[in-house]
SEKEDO-98823 format. One record per residue (C-alpha): x, y, z; residue number from 0; residue in one letter. Coordinates in pm, 1 decimal. Last residue first. Layout:
BEGIN
+----------+----------+----------+-----+------+
:       c1 :       c2 :       c3 : seq : type :
+----------+----------+----------+-----+------+
:        X :        Y :        Z : NUM :    a :
...
+----------+----------+----------+-----+------+
This chain:
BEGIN
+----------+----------+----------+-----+------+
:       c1 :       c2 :       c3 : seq : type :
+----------+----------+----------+-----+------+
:   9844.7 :   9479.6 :   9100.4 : 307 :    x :
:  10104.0 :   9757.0 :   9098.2 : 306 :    x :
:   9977.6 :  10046.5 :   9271.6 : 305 :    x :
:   9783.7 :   9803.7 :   9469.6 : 304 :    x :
:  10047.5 :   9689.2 :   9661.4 : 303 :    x :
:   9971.5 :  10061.1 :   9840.7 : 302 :    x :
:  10193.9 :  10289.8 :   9990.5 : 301 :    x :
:  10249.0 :  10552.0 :  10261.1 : 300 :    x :
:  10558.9 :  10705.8 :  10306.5 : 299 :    x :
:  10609.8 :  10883.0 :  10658.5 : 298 :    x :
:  10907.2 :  11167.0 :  10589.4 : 297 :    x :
:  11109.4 :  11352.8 :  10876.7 : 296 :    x :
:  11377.7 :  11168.4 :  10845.7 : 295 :    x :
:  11535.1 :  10841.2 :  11010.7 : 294 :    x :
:  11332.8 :  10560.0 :  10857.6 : 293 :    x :
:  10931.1 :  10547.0 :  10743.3 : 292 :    x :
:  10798.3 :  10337.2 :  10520.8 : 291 :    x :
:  10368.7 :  10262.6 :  10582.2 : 290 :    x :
:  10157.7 :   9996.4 :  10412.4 : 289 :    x :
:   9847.3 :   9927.4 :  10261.1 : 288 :    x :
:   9737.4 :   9600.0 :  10106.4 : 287 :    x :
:   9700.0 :   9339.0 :  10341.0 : 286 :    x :
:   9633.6 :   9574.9 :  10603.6 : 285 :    x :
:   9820.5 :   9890.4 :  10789.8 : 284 :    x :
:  10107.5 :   9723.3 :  10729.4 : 283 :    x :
:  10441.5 :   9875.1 :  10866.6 : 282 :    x :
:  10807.2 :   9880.9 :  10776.6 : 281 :    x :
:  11066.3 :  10053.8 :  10952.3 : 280 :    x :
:  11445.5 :  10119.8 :  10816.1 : 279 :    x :
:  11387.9 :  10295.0 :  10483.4 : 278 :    x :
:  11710.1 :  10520.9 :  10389.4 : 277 :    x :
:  11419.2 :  10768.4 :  10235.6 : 276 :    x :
:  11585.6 :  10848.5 :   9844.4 : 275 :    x :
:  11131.4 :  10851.4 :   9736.4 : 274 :    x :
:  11205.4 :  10455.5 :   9801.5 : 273 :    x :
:  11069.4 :  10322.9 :   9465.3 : 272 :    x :
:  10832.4 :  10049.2 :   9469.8 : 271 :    x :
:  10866.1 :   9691.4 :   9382.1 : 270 :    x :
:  10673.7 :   9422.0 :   9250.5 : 269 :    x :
:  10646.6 :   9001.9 :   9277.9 : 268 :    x :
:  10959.5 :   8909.9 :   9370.5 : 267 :    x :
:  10955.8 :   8512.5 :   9460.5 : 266 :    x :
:  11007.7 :   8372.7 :   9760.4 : 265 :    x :
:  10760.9 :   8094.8 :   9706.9 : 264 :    x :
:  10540.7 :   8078.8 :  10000.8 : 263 :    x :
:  10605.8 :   8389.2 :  10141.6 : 262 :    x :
:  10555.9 :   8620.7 :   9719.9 : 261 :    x :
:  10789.5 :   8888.1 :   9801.4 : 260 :    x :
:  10734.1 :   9277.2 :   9745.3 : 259 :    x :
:  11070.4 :   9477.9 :   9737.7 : 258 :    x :
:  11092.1 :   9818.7 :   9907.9 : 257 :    x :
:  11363.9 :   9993.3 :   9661.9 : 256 :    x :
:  11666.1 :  10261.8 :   9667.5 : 255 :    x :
:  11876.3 :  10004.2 :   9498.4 : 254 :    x :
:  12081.4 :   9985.4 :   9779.2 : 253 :    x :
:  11817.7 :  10065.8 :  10016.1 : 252 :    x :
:  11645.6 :   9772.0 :   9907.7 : 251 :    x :
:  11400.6 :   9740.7 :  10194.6 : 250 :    x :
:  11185.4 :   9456.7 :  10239.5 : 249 :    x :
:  10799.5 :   9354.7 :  10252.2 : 248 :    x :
:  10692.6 :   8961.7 :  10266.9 : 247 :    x :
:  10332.9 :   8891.0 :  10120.1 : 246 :    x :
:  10095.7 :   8601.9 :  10243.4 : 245 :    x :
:  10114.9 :   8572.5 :  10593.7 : 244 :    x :
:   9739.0 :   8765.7 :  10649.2 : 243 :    x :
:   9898.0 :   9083.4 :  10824.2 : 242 :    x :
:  10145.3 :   9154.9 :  10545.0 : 241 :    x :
:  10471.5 :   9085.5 :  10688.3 : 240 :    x :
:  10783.5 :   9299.5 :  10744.7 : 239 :    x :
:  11156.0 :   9391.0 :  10678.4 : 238 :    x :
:  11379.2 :   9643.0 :  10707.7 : 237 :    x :
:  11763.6 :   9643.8 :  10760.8 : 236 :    x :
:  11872.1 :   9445.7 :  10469.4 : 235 :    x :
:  12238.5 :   9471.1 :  10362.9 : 234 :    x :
:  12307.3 :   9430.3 :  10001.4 : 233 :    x :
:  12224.5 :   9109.7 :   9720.4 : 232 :    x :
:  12003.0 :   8924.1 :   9858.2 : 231 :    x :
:  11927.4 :   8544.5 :   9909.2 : 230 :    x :
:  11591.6 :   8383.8 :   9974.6 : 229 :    x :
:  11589.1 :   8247.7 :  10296.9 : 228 :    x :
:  11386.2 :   7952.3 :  10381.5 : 227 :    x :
:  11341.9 :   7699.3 :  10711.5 : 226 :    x :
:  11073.8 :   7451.2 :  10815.9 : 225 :    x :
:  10930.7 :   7505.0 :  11162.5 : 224 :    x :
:  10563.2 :   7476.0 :  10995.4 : 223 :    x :
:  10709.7 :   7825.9 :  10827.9 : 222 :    x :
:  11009.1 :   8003.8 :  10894.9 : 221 :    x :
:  11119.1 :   8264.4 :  10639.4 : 220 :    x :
:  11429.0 :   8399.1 :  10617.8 : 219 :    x :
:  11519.9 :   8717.9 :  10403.5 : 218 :    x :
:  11966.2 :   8739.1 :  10360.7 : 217 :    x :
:  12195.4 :   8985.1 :  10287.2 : 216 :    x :
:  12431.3 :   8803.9 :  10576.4 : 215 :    x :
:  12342.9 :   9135.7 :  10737.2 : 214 :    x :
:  12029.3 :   9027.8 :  10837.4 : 213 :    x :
:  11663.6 :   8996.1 :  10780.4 : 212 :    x :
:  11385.0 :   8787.8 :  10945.1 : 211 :    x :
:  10993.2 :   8625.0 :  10880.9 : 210 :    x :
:  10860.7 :   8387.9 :  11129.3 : 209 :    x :
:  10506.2 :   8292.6 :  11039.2 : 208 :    x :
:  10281.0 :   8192.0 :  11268.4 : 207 :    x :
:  10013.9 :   8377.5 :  11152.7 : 206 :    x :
:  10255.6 :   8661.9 :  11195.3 : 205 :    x :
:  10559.2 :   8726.4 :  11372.2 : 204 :    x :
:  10817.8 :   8939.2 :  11244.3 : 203 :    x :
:  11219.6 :   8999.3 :  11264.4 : 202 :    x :
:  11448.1 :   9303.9 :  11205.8 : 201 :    x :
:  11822.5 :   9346.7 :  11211.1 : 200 :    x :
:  11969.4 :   8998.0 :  11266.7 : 199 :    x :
:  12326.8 :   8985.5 :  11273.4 : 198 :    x :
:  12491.9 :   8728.3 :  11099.3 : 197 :    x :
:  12534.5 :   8339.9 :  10955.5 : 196 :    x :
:  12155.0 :   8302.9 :  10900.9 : 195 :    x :
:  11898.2 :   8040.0 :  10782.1 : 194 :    x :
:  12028.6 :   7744.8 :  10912.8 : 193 :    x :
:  12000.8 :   7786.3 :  11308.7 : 192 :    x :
:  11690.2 :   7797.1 :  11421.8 : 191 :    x :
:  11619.1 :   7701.2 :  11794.1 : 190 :    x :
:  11259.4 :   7593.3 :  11924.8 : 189 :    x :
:  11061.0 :   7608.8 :  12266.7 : 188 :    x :
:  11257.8 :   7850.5 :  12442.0 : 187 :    x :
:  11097.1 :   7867.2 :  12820.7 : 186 :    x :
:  10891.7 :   8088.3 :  13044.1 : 185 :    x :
:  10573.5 :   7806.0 :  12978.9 : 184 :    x :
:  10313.5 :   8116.9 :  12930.9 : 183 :    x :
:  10581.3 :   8339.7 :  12745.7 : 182 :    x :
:  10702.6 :   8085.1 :  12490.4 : 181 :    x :
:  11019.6 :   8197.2 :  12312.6 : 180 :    x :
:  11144.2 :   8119.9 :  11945.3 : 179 :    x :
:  11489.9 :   8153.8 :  11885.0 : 178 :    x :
:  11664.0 :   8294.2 :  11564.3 : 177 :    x :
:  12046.6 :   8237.4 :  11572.6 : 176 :    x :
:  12214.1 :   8461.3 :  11268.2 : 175 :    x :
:  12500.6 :   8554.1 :  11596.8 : 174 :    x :
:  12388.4 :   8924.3 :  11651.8 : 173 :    x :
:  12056.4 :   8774.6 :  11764.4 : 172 :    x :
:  11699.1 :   8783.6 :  11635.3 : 171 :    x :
:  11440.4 :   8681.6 :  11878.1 : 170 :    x :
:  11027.2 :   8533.6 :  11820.9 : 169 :    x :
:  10827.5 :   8563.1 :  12123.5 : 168 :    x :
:  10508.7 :   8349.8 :  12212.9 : 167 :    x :
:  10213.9 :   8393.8 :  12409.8 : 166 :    x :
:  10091.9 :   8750.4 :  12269.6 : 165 :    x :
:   9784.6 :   8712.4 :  12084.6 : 164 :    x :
:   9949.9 :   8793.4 :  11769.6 : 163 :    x :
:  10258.1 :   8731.4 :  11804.5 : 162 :    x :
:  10546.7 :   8893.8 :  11997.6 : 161 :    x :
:  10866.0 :   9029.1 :  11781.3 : 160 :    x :
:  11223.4 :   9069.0 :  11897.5 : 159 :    x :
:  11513.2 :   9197.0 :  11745.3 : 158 :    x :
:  11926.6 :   9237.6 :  11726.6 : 157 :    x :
:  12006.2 :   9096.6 :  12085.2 : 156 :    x :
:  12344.4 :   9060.1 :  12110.8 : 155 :    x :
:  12527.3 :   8702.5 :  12173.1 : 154 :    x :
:  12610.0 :   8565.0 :  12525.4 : 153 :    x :
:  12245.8 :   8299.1 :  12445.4 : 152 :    x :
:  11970.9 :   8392.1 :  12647.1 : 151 :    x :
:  11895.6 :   8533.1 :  13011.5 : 150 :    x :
:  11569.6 :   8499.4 :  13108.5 : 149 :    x :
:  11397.9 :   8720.9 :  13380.4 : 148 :    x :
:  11072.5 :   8714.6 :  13631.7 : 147 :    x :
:  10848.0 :   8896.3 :  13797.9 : 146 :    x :
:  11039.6 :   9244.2 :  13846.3 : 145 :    x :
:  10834.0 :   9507.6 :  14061.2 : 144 :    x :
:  10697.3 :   9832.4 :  14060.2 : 143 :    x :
:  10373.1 :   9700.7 :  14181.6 : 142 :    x :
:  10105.1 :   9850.0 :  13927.3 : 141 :    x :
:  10405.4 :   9814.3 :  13635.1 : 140 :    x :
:  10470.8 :   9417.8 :  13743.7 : 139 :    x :
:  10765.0 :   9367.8 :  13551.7 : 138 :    x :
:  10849.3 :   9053.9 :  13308.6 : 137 :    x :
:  11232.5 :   9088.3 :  13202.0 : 136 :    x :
:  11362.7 :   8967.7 :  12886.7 : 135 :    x :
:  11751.6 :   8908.8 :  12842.5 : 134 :    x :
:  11995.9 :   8918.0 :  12539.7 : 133 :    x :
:  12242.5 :   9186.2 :  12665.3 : 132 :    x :
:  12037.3 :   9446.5 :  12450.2 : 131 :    x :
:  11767.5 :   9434.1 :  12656.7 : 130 :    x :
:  11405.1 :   9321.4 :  12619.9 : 129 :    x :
:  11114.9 :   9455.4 :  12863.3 : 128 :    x :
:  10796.5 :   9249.5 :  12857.6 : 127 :    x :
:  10520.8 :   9476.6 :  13062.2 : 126 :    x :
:  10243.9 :   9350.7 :  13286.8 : 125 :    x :
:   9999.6 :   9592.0 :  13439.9 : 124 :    x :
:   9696.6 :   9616.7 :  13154.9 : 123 :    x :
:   9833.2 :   9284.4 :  12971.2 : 122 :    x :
:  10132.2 :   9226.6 :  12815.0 : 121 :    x :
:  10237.7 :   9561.3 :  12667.5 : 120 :    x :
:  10562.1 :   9548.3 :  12505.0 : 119 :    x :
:  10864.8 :   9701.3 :  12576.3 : 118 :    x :
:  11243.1 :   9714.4 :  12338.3 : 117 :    x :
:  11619.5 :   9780.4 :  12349.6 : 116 :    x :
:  11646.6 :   9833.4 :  12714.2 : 115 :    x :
:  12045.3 :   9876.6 :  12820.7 : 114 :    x :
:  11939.4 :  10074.1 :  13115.7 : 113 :    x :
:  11722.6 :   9878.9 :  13365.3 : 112 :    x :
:  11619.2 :  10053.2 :  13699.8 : 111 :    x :
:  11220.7 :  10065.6 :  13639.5 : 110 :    x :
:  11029.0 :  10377.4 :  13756.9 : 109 :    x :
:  10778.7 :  10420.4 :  13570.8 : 108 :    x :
:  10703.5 :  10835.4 :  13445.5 : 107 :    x :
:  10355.5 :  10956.4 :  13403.4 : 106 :    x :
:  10201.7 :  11144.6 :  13139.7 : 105 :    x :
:   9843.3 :  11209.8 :  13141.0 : 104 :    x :
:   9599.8 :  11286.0 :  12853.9 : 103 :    x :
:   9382.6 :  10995.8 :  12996.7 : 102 :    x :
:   9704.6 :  10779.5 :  12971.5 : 101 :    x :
:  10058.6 :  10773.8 :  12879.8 : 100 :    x :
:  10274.1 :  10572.6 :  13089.2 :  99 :    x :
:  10631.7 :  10662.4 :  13038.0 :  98 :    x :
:  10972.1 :  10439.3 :  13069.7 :  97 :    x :
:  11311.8 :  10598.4 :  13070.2 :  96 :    x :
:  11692.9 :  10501.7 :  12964.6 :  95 :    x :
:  11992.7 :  10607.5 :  13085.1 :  94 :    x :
:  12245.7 :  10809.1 :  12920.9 :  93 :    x :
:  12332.3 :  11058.8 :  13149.6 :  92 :    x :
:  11959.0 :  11167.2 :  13124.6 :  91 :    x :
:  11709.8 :  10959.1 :  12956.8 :  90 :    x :
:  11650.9 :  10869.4 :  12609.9 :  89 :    x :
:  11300.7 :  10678.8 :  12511.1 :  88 :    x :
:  11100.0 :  10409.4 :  12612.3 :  87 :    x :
:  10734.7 :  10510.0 :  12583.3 :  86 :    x :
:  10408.3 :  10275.5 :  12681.5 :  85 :    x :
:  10053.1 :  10441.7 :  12552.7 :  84 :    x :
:   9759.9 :  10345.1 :  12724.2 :  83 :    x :
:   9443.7 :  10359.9 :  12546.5 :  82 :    x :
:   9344.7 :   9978.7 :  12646.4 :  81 :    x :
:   9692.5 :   9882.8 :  12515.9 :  80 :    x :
:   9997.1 :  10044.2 :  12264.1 :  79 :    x :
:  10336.2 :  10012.9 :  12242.1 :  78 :    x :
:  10628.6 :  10257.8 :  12157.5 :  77 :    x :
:  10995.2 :  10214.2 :  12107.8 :  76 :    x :
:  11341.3 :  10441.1 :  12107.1 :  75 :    x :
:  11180.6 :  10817.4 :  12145.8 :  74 :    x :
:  11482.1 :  11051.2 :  12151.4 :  73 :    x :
:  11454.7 :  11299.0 :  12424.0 :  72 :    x :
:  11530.6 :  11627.2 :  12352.4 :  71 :    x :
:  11837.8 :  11808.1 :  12503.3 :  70 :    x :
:  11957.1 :  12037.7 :  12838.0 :  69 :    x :
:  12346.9 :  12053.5 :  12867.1 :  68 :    x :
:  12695.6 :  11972.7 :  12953.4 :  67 :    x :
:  12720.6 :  11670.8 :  13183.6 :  66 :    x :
:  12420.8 :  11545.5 :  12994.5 :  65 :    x :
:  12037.8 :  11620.7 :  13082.1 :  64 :    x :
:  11706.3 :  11555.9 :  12946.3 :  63 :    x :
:  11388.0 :  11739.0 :  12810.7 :  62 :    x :
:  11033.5 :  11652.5 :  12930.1 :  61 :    x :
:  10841.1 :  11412.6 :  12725.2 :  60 :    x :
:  10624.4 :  11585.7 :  12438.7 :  59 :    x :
:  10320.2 :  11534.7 :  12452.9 :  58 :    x :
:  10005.4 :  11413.2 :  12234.0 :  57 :    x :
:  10025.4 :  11617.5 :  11873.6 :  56 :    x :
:   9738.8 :  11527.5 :  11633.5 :  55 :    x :
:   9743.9 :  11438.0 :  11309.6 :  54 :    x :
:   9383.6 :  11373.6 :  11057.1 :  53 :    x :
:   9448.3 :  11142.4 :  10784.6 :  52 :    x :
:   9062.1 :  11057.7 :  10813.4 :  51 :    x :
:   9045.5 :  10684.1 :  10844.8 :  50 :    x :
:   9465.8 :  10651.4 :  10934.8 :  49 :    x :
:   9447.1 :  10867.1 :  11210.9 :  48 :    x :
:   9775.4 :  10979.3 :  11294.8 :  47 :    x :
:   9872.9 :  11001.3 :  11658.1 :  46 :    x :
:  10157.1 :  11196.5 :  11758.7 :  45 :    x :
:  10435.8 :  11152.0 :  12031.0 :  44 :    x :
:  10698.0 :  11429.2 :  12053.7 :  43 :    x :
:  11089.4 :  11340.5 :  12222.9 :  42 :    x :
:  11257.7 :  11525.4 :  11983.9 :  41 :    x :
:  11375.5 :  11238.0 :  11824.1 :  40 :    x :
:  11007.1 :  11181.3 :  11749.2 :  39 :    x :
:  10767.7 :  10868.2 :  11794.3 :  38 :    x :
:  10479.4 :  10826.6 :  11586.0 :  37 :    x :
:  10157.7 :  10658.7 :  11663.1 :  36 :    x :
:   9946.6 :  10490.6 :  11405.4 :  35 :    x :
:   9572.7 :  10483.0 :  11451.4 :  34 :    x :
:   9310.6 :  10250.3 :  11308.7 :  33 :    x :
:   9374.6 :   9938.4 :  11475.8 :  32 :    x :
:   9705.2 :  10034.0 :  11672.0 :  31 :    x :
:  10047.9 :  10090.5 :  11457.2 :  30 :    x :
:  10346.9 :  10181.7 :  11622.0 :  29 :    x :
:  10635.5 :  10366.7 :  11482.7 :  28 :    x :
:  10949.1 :  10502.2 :  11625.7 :  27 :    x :
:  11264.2 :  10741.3 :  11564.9 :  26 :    x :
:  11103.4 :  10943.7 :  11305.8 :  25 :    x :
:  11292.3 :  11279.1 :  11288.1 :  24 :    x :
:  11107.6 :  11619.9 :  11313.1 :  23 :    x :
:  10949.3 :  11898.6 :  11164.9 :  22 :    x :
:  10696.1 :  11634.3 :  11015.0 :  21 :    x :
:  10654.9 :  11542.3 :  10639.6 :  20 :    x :
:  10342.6 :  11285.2 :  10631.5 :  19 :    x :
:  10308.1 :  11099.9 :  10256.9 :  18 :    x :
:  10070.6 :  10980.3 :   9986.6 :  17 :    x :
:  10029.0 :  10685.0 :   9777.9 :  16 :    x :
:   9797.8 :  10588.4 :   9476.7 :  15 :    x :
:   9679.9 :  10974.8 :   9436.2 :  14 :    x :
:   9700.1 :  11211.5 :   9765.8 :  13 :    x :
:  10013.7 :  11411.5 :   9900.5 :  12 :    x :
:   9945.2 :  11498.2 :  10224.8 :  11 :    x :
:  10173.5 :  11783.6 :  10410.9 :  10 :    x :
:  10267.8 :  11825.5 :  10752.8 :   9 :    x :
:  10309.8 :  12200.2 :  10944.5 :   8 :    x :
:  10063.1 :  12113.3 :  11197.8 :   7 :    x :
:   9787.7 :  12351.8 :  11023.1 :   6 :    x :
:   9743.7 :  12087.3 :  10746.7 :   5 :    x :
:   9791.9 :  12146.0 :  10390.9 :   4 :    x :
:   9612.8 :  11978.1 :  10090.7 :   3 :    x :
:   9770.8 :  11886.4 :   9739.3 :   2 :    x :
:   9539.8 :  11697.6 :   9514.6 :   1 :    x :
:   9766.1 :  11553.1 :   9212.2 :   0 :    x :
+----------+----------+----------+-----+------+
């Protein structure tokens, strides 16, 4: 095993997998073509390039204040558009902030929301804003101004995931209730109800594929609007799709696995061992690669083909 060191105190193991150790916790992941960008709970952004594995530091958002002193800001969510980075992360007294990060710039938008789970970019000056009291917001970013909301059902949002070309939104709620959004018509276009009985942790959209995980111990999978689980047998907080549909990802953190699932049938097909990382993110980087990551320091990075 090839060990190589890098000046910003990360390390690379290379053979069928490797990983990133940072000096600080993972607290958000985004994936862009062929760059991932990392979120900190110190309130750094990095980008990793996934051709050349070489990391670079952005920024680092300004520290906050309590009633009692100066801190980091947690990074909560991160999206990517036309080299324009979106932040949420911590603010002071517990609110929340938005960033615009652009041309090596870092500028703060002003937005008075607080109880923002997640952002997406839209288009170059639209953002989707998601809060935990089950509402979406559309704000004009070059305007300052909200567009339009939607209030959904009383329960907690758990997740939300846009597809690929951004016109619909899939939720997760605290209730099991999945609901699929359309964006252009500003209205729910289909309810599903019989997969789960509890909170939703994770969901994902792909080739119109609705994939989710809950505490019920349960995977769904939507497909042609018909409904699947395939039943667990602990908690599952991660969960993801391989870019083409085919393969379903899932953390085992019980049994200290990521799981490999076959979407059409459900069945396992492989696993891979966890490295003791409490996985709670998920991301491909294609059909075969893919990226665990939870709250530690550690990026693992994987390949299906270690066991196909």
């Amino acid at each position: 095993m090839v060990r190589i060191f890098f000046i910003l105190t990360f390390l690379v193991f290379y053979s069928f997998s490797y990983e990133i150790k940072l000096n600080s916790n993972v607290s958000s992941l985004k994936k862009d073509k062929n760059f991932l960008y990392i979120g900190t709970d110190q309130g750094e952004v990095f980008s990793f390039n996934l051709k050349n594995n070489e990391l670079k530091k952005l920024f680092i958002l300004p520290k906050i204040k309590s009633y009692y002193d100066e801190s980091f800001s947690q990074i909560y969510d991160i999206d990517f558009l036309e080299n324009s980075l979106l932040i949420l992360s911590e603010g002071s007294f517990g609110e929340k902030d938005l960033f615009i990060y652009k041309n090596n710039q870092l500028k703060k938008q002003e937005i008075r929301l607080n109880d923002i789970r997640k952002v997406f970019f839209i288009d170059k000056y639209t953002i989707l804003i998601a809060s935990i009291s089950s509402e979406i917001y559309l704000f004009d970013r070059k305007n300052s101004i909200l567009l339009k909301k939607f209030k959904f059902s009383q329960s907690a949002l758990g997740n939300l995931q846009l597809n690929e070309d951004k016109t619909l939104l899939v939720l997760g709620f605290e209730s099991g209730e999945i609901e699929l959004f359309d964006l252009l018509k500003w209205k729910i276009i289909h309810q599903y109800k019989q997969i789960h009985k509890d909170n939703i942790y994770q969901v994902d959209f792909k080739k119109n594929i609705i994939l989710s995980c809950s505490t019920d111990r349960r995977i769904g999978v939507i497909k042609n609007n018909k409904e699947n689980f395939s039943q667990q047998n602990f908690l599952i907080y991660a969960c993801s799709l391989s870019p083409d549909g085919k393969f379903i990802l899932f953390s085992d953190n019980n049994d200290n696995k990521t799981k490999v699932l076959d979407t059409d049938t459900l069945k396992q097909l492989t696993f891979f061992d966890n490295e003791n990382l409490s996985v709670e993110n998920i991301i491909f980087i294609d059909n075969k690669n893919f990226i665990l990551s939870g709250f530690s320091n550690i990026l693992l990075f994987r390949s299906l083909n270690e066991s196909f």
